[in-house]
C-alpha positions in Angstrom: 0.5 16.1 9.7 2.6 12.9 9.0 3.7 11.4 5.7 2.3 8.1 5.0 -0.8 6.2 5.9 1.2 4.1 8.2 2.7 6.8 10.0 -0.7 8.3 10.3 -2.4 4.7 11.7 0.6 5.0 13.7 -0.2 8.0 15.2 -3.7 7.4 15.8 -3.0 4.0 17.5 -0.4 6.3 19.7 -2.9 8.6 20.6 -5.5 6.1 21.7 -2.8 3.7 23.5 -1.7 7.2 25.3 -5.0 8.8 26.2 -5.8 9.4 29.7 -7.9 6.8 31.8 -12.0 8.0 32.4 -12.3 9.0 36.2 -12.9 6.2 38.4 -12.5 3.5 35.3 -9.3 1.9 34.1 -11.3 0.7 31.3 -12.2 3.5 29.6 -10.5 6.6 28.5 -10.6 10.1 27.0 -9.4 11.1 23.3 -9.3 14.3 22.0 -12.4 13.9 19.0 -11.2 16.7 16.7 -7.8 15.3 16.8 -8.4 11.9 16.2 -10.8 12.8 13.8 -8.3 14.8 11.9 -6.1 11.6 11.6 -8.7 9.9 10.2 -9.4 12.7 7.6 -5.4 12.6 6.6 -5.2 8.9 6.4 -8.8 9.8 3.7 -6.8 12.2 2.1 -3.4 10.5 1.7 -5.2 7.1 0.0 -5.5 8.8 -3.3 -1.8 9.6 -3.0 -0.9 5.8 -2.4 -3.1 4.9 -5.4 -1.2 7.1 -7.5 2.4 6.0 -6.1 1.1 2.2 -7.4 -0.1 3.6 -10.8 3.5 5.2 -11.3 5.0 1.7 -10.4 2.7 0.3 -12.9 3.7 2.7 -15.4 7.4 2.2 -14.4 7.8 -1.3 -15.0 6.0 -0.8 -18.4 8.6 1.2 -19.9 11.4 -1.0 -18.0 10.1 -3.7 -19.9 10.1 -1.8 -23.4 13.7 -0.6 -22.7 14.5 -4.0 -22.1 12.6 -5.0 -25.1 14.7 -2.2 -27.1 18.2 -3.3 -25.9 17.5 -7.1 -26.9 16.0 -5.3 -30.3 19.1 -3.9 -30.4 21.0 -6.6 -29.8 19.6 -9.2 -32.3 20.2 -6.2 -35.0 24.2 -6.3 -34.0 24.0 -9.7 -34.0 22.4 -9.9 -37.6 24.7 -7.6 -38.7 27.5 -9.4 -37.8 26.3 -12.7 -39.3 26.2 -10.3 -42.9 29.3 -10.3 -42.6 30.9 -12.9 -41.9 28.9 -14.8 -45.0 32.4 -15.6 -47.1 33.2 -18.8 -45.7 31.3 -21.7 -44.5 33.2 -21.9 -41.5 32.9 -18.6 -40.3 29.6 -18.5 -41.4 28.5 -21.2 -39.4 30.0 -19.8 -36.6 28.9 -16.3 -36.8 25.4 -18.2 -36.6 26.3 -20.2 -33.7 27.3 -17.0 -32.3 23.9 -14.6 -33.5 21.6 -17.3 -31.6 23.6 -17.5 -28.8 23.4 -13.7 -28.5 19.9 -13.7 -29.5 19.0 -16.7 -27.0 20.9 -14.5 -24.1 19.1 -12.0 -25.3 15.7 -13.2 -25.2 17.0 -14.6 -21.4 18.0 -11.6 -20.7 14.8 -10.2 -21.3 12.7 -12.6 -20.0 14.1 -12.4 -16.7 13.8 -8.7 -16.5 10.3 -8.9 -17.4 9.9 -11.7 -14.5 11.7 -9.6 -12.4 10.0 -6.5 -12.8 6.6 -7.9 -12.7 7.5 -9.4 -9.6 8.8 -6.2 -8.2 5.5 -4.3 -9.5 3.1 -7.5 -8.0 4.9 -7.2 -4.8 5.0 -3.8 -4.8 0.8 -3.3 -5.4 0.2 -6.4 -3.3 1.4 -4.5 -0.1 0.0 -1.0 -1.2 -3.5 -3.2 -1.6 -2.8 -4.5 2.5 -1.8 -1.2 3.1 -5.0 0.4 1.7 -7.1 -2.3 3.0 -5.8 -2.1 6.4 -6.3 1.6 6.4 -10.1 1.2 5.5 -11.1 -1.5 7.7 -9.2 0.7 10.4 -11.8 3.5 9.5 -14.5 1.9 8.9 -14.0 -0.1 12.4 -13.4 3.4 14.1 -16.2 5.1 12.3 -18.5 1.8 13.8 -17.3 2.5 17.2 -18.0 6.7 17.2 -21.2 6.1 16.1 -22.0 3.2 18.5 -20.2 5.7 21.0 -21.9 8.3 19.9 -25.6 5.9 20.4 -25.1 5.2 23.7 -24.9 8.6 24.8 -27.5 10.2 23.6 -30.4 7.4 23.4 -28.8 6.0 26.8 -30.1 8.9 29.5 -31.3 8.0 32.7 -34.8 9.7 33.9 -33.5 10.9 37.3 -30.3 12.7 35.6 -31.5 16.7 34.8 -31.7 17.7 31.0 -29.4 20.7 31.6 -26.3 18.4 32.1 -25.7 15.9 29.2 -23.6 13.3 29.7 -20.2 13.1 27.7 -19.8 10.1 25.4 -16.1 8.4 25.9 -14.6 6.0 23.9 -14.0 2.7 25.5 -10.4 1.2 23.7 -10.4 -1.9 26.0 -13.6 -2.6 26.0 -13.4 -2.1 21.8 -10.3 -4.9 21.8 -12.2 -7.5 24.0 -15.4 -7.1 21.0 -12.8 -7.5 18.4 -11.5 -10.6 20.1 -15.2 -12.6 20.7 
């Protein structure tokens, strides 16, 4: 159906802010079950997806930090090197070591601040999938509460003077759903 959980919450909010009014009640209106049900079974199947995408963040920002680990690897080596040879004269050799932990200090900077900054991205990153994912179940888990309590009041709520042949049809009450949330 759609791509991502949020487009499929999007949806399903859509199709409950757009569903037509019950007869003779502003208050209440009429979904289509199977559909909305179906949104809720794609925003089910499309967590394990999301979980995934964060793992392969995860995973990403481990080996950005290794490459970055290599390249400063790398760059103390040159550095070392360099400091080899420059060992003839005092002068030069103080200087070449001057210059090896100055390269090995940017290095390790360097570094660092890749580390920071990918962790930060990767935090950031799993901190909105986590709202994302949270959202999502509390969204289905409120829904699920208000079929059922839906679905409750229509069948244990029957009047005596109404025949047996013609059950009543359970709607679901949005507005009424909203006010709950906000007592």
């Amino acid at each position: 159906m759609a791509g991502s959980i949020e487009e499929l919450l999007d949806l399903l909010y859509t199709e409950i802010e757009e569903a037509k009014n019950a007869p003779l009640n502003n208050d209440k209106c009429i979904i289509e079950r199977d559909r909305v049900l179906d949104m809720i079974d794609d925003v089910k199947a499309e967590l394990p997806v999301e979980i995934k995408r964060a793992k392969d963040l995860v995973a990403n920002k481990n080996d950005y930090v290794a490459s970055a680990k290599r390249e400063a690897d790398d760059l103390r080596h040159q550095a070392e090197e360099y400091a080899k040879r420059l060992v003839n004269e005092d002068a030069i050799v103080r200087e070449a070591e001057k210059r090896a932990d100055e390269i090995v200090a940017e290095a390790e900077e360097q570094c660092r601040m890749l580390r920071a900054a990918a962790s930060e991205y990767c935090e950031d990153t799993l901190r909105r999938m986590e709202e994302a994912v949270a959202d999502a179940y509390d969204e289905v888990k409120h829904s699920r509460a208000k079929f059922r309590s839906a679905l409750g009041a229509a069948s244990g709520g029957g009047s005596s003077a109404r025949p047996q042949s013609a059950p009543r049809r359970a709607m679901y009450d949005a507005e009424a759903d909203e006010d709950e949330d906000e007592d």
